[in-house]
C-alpha positions, 0 to 999 in steps of 0.5 A: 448099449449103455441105457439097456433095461437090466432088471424091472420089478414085478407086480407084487413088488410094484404093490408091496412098494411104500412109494405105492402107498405114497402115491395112493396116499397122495392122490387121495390127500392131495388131489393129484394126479400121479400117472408116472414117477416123474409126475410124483417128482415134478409136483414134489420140488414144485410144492415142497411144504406139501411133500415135505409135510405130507411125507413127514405124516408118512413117515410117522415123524415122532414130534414132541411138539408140532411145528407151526408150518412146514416151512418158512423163509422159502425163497432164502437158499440157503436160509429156508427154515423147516418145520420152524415150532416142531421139536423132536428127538433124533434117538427116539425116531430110531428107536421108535420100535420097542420089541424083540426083534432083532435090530442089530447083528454085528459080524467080523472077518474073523467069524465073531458074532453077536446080536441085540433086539429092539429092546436089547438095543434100548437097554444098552442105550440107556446105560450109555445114556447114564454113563454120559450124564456121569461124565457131565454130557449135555444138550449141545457137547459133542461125544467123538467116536473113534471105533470100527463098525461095532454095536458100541458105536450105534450104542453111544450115536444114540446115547448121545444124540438121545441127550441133545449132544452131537455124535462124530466118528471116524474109522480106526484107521485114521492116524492120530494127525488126521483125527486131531484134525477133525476132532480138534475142531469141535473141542469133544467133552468125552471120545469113545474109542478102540484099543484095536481093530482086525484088518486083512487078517492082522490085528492092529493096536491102537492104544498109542493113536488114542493116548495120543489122540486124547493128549491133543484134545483141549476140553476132553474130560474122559475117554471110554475104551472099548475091546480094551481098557486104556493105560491106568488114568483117572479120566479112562474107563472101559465101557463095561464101567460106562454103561454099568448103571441100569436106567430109564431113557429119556429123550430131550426135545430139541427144535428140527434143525438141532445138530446131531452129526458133525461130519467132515469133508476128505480135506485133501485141499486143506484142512477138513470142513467140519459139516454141522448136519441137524437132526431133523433134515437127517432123519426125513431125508433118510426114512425118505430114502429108506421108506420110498426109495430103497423100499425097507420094510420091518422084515428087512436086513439092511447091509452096508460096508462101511466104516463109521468115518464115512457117512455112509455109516449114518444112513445105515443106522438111519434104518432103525427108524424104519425098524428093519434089522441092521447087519454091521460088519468089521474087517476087509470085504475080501478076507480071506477071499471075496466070498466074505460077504456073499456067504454073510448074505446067505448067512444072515438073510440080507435082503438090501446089501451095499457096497461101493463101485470100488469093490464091485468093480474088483469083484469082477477083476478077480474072476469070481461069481457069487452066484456059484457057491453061494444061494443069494436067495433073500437078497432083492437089492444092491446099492452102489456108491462111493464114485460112478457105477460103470456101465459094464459093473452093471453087467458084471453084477448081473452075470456074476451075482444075480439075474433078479436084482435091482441094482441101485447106483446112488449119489449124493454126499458128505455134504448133505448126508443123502443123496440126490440120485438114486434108486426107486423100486417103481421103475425099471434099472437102465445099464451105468444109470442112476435110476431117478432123482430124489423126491423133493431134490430139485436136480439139474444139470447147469452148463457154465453159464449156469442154464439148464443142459437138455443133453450132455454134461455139465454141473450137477445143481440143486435148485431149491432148498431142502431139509438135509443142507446142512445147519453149517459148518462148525467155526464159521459164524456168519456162514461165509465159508458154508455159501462160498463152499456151495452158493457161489458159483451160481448164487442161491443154487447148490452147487454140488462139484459133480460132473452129470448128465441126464438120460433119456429115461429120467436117470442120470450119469455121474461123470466124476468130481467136476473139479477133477474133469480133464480139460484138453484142448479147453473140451470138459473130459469126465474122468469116469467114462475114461476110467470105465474104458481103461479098466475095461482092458483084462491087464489093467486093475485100477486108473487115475487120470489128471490134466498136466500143463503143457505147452499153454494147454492141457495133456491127459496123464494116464496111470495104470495099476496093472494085475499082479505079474503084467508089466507095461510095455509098448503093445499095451500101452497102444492097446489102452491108447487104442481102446480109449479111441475106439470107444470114446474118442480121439480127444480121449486118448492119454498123451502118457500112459504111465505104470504106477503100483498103487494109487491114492485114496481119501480115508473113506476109499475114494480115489484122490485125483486132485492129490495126484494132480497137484504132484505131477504139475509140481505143487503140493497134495494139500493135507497129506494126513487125509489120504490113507496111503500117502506114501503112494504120492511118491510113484507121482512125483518128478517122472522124467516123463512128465518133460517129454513131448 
């Protein structure tokens, strides 16, 4: 039964939890009453200068000066101004800790490791700092990064951001099209970047991409290369001639809202948006959610398959601040099988381990159970994101990997750099649920008419402002397209384009991107109980499913990826059929179910559906150079299937 308690913490981690000290603290501070979670909730989106403050205080923000308030203007949304008066330095948070414990380590699929304490960290910090007053970077520039998950790029993220510049990055997997299209945007005065990466296996060189990259680049004065040195020009350098000059580090005081990371949206549907996210809103939304719900402590090694073009990145460097030890890896998740990561578990003594619904649901196609070769003794937690957690993966997590675990689905996104929903160690995991709202999230569920849903599914919404919206998008100066983006459907609430529900226990469900919802019929479909249902049949490994016009309404077209040697016949495509009406409903049923040999995904992993949409109604994909598999838009298009009945 979906809804069923997997997993519930003890005693002695209910007392050790940081949101237990939170409470106490709290009740003492503030006089209130706290008998439960959603008491906590409830009181922190009703009185948000409170909370907000009183977690600021908790979480030992670094101030150089003292706001003046909390915040101000609190009935604009978006416009709320935080913490107006306070300056603060993003670098200096995260490197608030000044010892020899470990604070990174850095693994690769080829077995290559390395390792830089706290203080180690800051000394390399400082030399990045150096080698980018040398090349003129100051309050406000931007430095680009275009590098695996290593220690250069948390070494130059806080270089930069320890001068006021602004950090962005993207995986080296991007083309050079779809980097310029990001990077060109925001005009960088310095790009930090890779001369080649392993993957799977294979070393890919990247030195042509980067040329390339960089001749594109109006107002670029240098370029830093790592792992390699460039071709012969006045303007590169390796990093060994950057961070050369030993140095003191110091840290320029900027306002809250100050920018620090620009991010960017898939831009499957045009060109990405560039989001301009602020150092403040970022580091109190992230030591919330490290500190309270994720409960990371010092003695903690924080793990998160990510690359550094998904912003997954950032909330994992984002764990300095609360002076745990980062565990980086590079490389495919599965090379050379899927005990890459779970031996690197054992290995390094990983206590928090993230990962994506992609992977967890492949680990469970592929037959394989961590728990049978590897000990899995120091790891309490796994985080799930990237797209809905099926209810099923969660079973798959508990028989295969451990029984004692709190498995966290979370969801939030680009656009706020956290999340809205997600774990809290206080409160037992309920099957395919996310365990509770964010304190200081005021989520909701809307239905068309933008009313509050009881029960069922409907918009995911945020009512009231808060820190992590992001300070714009970069090239929009009057903030037309930022409100258009997430303020118009429902004026003054942010509008998140997921499809949810609320559960019974105060979780949620993620039902899928509410823009990619079926509509057969004019009945709203979630794509994410279709896929859990399909995929729960043994011969089918991955699914998209899209809405083709048809005959004035709308028919669901249903694309399988089968396991390696099953072929699509006639008794498994009424077996799909069959299942699908068994367990979710007749109006669930596909009107084709069609064979495809891959599927299309944004550069971050996530599944494509409004590309392949696009194809089968005969329009265009959009931004072909955001997908990391174009190609793969092929298998969609002009099927003579598409004009049968």
């Amino acid at each position: 039964m979906s809804g069923e308690i997997l997993w519930q913490p003890d005693s002695a981690r209910v007392r050790r939890a940081h949101l237990t000290r939170f409470i106490d603290r709290v009740i003492a501070r503030r006089g209130v009453s706290v008998p439960d979670y959603a008491t906590l909730h409830r009181w922190s989106v009703e009185s948000p200068a409170a909370f907000w403050g009183e977690l600021a205080t908790f979480c030992d923000l670094h101030w150089r000066r003292s706001p003046d308030a909390v915040l101000a203007d609190a009935n604009r949304n978006p416009g709320t101004r935080w913490f107006p008066g306070g300056t603060l330095n993003f670098a200096e948070n995260l490197l608030r800790f000044r010892d020899d414990r470990p604070a990174l380590i850095w693994r690769d699929e080829a077995g290559s490791r390395g390792e830089l304490s706290y203080r180690q960290l800051q000394e390399q910090v400082a030399r990045a700092a150096a080698g980018l007053r040398r090349l003129g970077v100051g309050t406000g520039d931007r430095v680009a990064a275009f590098l695996p998950n290593g220690p250069e790029a948390v070494i130059g993220m806080l270089a930069t951001t320890s001068l006021g510049a602004i950090w962005s990055s993207c995986s080296p997997d991007f083309g050079a099209a779809s980097v310029v299209d990001r990077f060109g945007q925001i005009r960088p005065k310095v790009l930090i970047a890779t001369g080649g990466y392993a993957y799977a296996g294979k070393r890919i060189d990247t030195t042509a991409t980067v040329v390339k990259l960089a001749a594109q680049l109006p107002g670029l004065t240098a370029v830093v290369w790592t792992g390699a040195d460039g071709p012969a020009s006045r303007r590169n350098l390796s990093w060994e001639a950057f961070t050369a000059e030993a140095a003191s580090l110091d840290f320029i005081a900027l306002p809250f809202d100050h920018p620090v990371y620009v991010l960017y949206s898939s831009g499957t549907t045009g060109p990405p948006k560039a989001i301009v996210h602020g150092a403040g809103g970022t580091l109190l939304q992230h030591l919330k959610e490290h500190l309270l719900h994720t409960d990371l402590h010092r003695d903690d090694r924080l793990f998160y398959f990510t690359t550094c073009g998904w912003m997954m990145w950032n909330w994992l460097v984002s764990g300095l601040a609360s002076g745990a030890t980062l565990v980086l890896y590079d490389g495919s998740p599965t090379q050379p099988d899927y005990t890459a990561l779970w031996r690197m578990v054992d290995e390094e003594g990983i206590t928090v381990f993230g990962t994506s619904a992609r992977y967890l649901a492949g680990l469970a196609k592929s037959g394989f159970r961590p728990r049978d070769s590897c000990r899995l003794g120091t790891v309490r937690t796994i985080l799930s994101t990237g797209s809905p957690l099926a209810p099923e993966t969660f079973d798959d997590v508990y028989a295969a990997v451990k029984t004692d675990v709190q498995l966290s689905s979370i969801s939030g996104g680009t656009d706020i750099v956290a999340c809205f929903a997600l774990g809290n160690p206080l409160l037992p995991v309920h099957r395919g649920e996310l365990q509770c709202a964010g304190l200081g999230m005021a989520v909701d569920v809307f239905d068309d008419a933008g009313r509050t849903l009881a029960a069922g599914q409907g918009e995911l919404v945020c009512t009231l402002p808060f820190p992590s919206q992001p300070a714009g998008f970069w090239g929009d100066p009057d903030g037309s397209r930022y409100r258009r983006a997430y303020f118009e459907r429902f004026p003054g609430v942010w509008a998140h384009g997921d499809y949810a529900e609320r559960t019974r226990s105060g979780g949620f469900l993620i039902h899928g991107r509410s823009d990619a919802t079926l509509n057969p019929g004019g009945v709203r479909i979630g794509t994410a109980e279709l896929y859990r249902v399909v995929e729960s049949v043994a011969e089918v490994r991955e699914s998209v499913a899209v809405g083709q016009l048809w005959q004035g309404d709308e028919r669901i077209m249903l694309f399988v990826v089968l396991v390696d040697g099953t072929v699509l016949d006639s008794a498994l495509v009424e077996r799909i059929r069959a299942t699908v009406r068994r367990d979710l409903s007749p109006r669930h049923v596909p009107a084709k179910v069609l064979q495809v040999p891959d599927l299309p995904r944004t550069r971050s992993g996530k599944l494509s559906e409004l590309a392949v949409r696009a194809v089968v109604n005969g329009g265009s994909p959009g931004n072909r150079e955001a997908l990391a598999n174009p190609e793969s838009l092929e298998n969609f298009r002009n099927r003579p299937e598409y004009r049968l009945p």
